[in-house]
N, C-alpha and C positions, 0 to 999 in steps of 0.2 A: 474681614475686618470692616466692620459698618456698611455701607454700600460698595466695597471691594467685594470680590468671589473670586475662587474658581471653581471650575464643574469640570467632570471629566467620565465617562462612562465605555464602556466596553461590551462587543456584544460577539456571540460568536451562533452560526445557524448552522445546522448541519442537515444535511438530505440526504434520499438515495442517491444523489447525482454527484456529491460534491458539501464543500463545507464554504461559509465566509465570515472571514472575520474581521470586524472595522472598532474601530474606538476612534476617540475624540477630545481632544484638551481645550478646554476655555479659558479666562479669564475678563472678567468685567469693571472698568475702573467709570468715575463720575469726574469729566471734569467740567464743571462750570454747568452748562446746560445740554452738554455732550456726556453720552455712557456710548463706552467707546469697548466692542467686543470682540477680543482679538481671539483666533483659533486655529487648532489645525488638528488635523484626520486623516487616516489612514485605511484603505481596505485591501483583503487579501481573498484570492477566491483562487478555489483547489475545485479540480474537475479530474475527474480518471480519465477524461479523454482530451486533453491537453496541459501545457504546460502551467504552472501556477501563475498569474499577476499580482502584483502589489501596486500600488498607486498610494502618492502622499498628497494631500490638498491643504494650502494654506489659506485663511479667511478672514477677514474683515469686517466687522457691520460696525453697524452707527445708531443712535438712536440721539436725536434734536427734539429736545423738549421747544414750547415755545417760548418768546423771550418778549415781554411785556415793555420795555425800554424800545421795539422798534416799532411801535407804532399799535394802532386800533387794529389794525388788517393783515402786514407780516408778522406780529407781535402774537397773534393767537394762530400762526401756522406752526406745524411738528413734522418731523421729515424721520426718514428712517433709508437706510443702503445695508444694500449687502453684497460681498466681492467675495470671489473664492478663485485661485490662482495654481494649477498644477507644474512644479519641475518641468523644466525642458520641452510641456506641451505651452502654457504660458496663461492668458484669463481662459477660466471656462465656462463662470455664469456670473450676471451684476445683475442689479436692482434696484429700482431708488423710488419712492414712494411718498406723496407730501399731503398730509391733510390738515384740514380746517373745520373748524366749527361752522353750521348753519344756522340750528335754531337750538335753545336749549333744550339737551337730549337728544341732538340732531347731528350729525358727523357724518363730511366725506372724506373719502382719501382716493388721488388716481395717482394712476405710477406707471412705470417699464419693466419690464425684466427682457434679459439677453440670455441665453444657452449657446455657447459654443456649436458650429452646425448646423446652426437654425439658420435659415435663410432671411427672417427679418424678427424684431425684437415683439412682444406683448405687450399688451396694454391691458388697464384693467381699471374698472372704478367701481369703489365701494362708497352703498351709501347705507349706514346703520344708526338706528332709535334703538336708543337707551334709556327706554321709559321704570319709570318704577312698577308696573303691571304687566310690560311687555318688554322684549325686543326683537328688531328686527335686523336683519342684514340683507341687503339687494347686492349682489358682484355679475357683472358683467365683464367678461374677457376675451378676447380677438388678436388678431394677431399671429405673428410667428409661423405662417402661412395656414390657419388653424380657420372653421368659421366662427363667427362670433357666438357665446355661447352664456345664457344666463341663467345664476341660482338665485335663488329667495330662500329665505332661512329664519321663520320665527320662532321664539319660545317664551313660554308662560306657563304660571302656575295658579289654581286655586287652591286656597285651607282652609277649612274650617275654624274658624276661632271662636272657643267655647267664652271666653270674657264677654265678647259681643252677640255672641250665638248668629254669624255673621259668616258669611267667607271673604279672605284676604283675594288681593291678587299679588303674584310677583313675577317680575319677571326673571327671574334665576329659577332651576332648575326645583319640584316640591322631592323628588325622589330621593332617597338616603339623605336629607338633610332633617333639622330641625329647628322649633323657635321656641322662646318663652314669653309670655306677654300676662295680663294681669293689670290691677288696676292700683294706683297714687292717689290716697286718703288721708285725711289728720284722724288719729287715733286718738279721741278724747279719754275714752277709757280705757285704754295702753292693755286689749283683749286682745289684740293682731288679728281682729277679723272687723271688715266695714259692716256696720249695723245702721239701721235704719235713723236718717237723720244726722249721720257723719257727712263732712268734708269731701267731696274729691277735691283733687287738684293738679289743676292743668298746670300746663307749662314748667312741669320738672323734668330736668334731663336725667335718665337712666340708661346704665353704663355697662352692657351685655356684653363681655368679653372683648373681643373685637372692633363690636357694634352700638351706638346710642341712640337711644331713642326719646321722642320727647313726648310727655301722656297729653291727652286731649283734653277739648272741656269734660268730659263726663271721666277724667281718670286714668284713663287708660291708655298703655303703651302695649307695643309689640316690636318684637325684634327677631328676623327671620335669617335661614342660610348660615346656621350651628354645625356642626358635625356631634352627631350623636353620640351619646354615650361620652364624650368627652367633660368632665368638669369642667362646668363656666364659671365664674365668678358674676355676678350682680351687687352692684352697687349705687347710690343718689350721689348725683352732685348737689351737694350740699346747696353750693352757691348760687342755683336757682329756683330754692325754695325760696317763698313769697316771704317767711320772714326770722332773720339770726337767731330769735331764737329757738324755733321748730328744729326736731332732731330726727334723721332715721331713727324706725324700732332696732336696726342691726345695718353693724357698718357695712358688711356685705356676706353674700349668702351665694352658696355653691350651689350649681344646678346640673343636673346629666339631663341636655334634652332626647328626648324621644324620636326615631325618626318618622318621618311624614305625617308629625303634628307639633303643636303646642306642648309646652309643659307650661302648667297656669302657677305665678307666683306674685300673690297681693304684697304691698310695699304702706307698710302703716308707716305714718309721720307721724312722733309725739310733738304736742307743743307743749317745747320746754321751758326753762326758765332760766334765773338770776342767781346764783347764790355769793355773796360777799362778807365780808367781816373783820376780825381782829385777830392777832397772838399777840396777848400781852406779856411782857416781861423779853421781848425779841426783836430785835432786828430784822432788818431781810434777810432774803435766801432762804427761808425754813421750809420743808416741804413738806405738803398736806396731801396724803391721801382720801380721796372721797370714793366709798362703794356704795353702789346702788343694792340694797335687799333683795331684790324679785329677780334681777336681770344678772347680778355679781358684776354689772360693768365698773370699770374702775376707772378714775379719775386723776390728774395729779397739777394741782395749785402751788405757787413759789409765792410767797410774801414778797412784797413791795418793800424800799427802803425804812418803811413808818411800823410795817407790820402787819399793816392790812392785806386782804387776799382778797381777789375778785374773780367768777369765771358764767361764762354763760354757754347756753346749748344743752344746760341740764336735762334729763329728762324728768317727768312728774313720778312721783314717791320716796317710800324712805329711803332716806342717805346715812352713811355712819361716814365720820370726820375724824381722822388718826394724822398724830404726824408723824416722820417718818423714824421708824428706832436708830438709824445711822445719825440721821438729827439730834436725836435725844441723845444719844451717845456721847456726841461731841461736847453738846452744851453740861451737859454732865444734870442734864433735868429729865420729868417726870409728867405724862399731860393726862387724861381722862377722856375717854372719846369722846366725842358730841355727834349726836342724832339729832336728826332734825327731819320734817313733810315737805317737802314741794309740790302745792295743791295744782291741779290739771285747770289751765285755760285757756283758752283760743288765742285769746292776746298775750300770753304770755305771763309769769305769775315770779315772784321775786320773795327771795327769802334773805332777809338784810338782820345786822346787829348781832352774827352769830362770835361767839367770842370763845376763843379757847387757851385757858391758862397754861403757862409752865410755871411748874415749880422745882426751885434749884434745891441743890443739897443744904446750902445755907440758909434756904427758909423754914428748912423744920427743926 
């Protein structure tokens, strides 16, 4: 239930030698700036040459987000433990572990851990970049009468991106995954392909599943680290198109990316327009449907208290104007549809004084 769980998994191995069987119960609650993961496990191990064991183990972790109220310095530290505790044996391993930010994209964490038997506890520091092109992990651990002993761990990806004819980099994994990228244009002549002398336009957010990305000067976005084959969704936030009344060509568009490339998908803006007007013989609440010819997008306007209607974000061409037959029903009237052009332009284009009569049974 929202940030609650449980988890629980079971696993059973069998050999020439012998079998074991362990499972495990979780549950994960949030409180405050603590997720707090309580658990317990079990294992059984059968051998033909001696008796069977079972062992129960109960466990504890913790995870400490950081908490911005205690200052510039404890405020951005995150701490994380873990306890685990046998019947009748009593603790058998702990860990407590605290990290901090350095630089951005910059992250250490050092900590302990204790095993039951072990003659003295671990220690261990990690320092890992989380770049957008790379990362890295450095761990160095000692301890526990052990010698000190250090890994390095980077990874990185290149792709080809046909939009740019260009390679990306990332830092997450290029293998079995994929991305869709492509370019953000105003479509003057509402063809849904950029022609020589269109618009791009930068700084619109585009909304990849998951993922957003925002297009560059020259158009273009990418958005990487899809799971192939999986239906995405693509869609514009509206809200940072440069002006209300520009419209997506489509409110959004399914995509199956490819894995270990691109799937290329252009994003035409129309610039749309105004369209307002009158129902004479009506009050408010009457409702107007508006269909777009080329596209079949459908629209829907409610009259004002005076009669008038207003709506913008239209896009450019013919419209037909209905009002609604449940409408017509009630009022016991009769209307005519009205067609009308809303002409293509960059600034935006307005189609005003459209007027659409009802006529009652008692006017004929």
């Amino acid at each position: 239930m929202g940030s609650n769980y449980l988890e629980a998994s079971l696993d059973r191995i069998n050999t020439t030698s012998g079998r074991l069987t362990s499972g495990r119960l979780g549950a994960s609650f949030q409180v405050t700036e603590v997720r707090i993961l309580p658990a317990v496990r079990f294992q059984r191990q059968e051998t033909g040459f001696s008796p069977a064991t079972s062992e129960t183990f109960f466990g504890f972790n913790t995870f400490i987000l950081p908490r911005r109220s205690l200052g510039p310095v404890l405020g951005s530290l995150s701490a994380r433990t873990t306890f685990e505790m046998q019947p009748g044996v009593g603790p058998v391993n702990a860990s407590a572990y605290v990290g901090a930010p350095l630089l951005k994209g910059l992250r250490a964490e050092t900590g302990m851990t204790w095993y039951r038997g072990s003659r003295s506890p671990g220690f261990s520091l990690l320092i890992a970049a989380e770049l957008p092109s790379v990362r890295s992990y450095t761990t160095v651990t000692g301890g526990a009468g052990a010698e000190p002993v250090g890994t390095q761990y980077i990874s990185g990806s290149t792709i080809y991106n046909p939009t740019r004819s260009s390679m990306d980099f990332s830092g997450s994994p290029a293998l079995s995954r994929g991305g869709v990228t492509g370019r953000v244009f105003l479509d003057m002549n509402a063809n849904g392909r950029m022609d020589e002398g269109e618009q791009p336009l930068a700084g619109v957010r585009i909304v990849v599943g998951p993922i957003w990305s925002t297009s560059d000067s020259s158009g273009r976005y990418r958005a990487w680290d899809l799971l192939p084959y999986e239906p995405t969704m693509v869609a514009v936030d509206s809200s940072t198109l440069a002006s209300p009344l520009w419209v997506p060509a489509f409110a959004a568009a399914s995509v199956e990316p490819s894995p270990n490339r691109y799937r290329t998908l252009d994003i035409p803006v129309l610039p749309g327009g105004v369209v307002e007007g009158r129902v004479t013989g009506a009050m408010g609440g009457v409702t107007l449907r508006l269909k777009h010819k080329a596209s079949g997008e459908q629209r829907i306007l409610s009259t004002f208290s005076d009669g008038t209607f207003y709506g913008i974000g239209f896009r450019p061409g013919d419209w037909e104007l209905t009002v609604d037959p449940k409408c017509l029903e009630v009022l016991k009237a009769a209307a005519e549809p009205l067609r009308f052009t809303l002409l293509s332009s960059e600034e935006g284009s307005a189609v005003e004084g459209l007027e659409v009569q009802l006529y009652f049974a008692t006017d004929r």
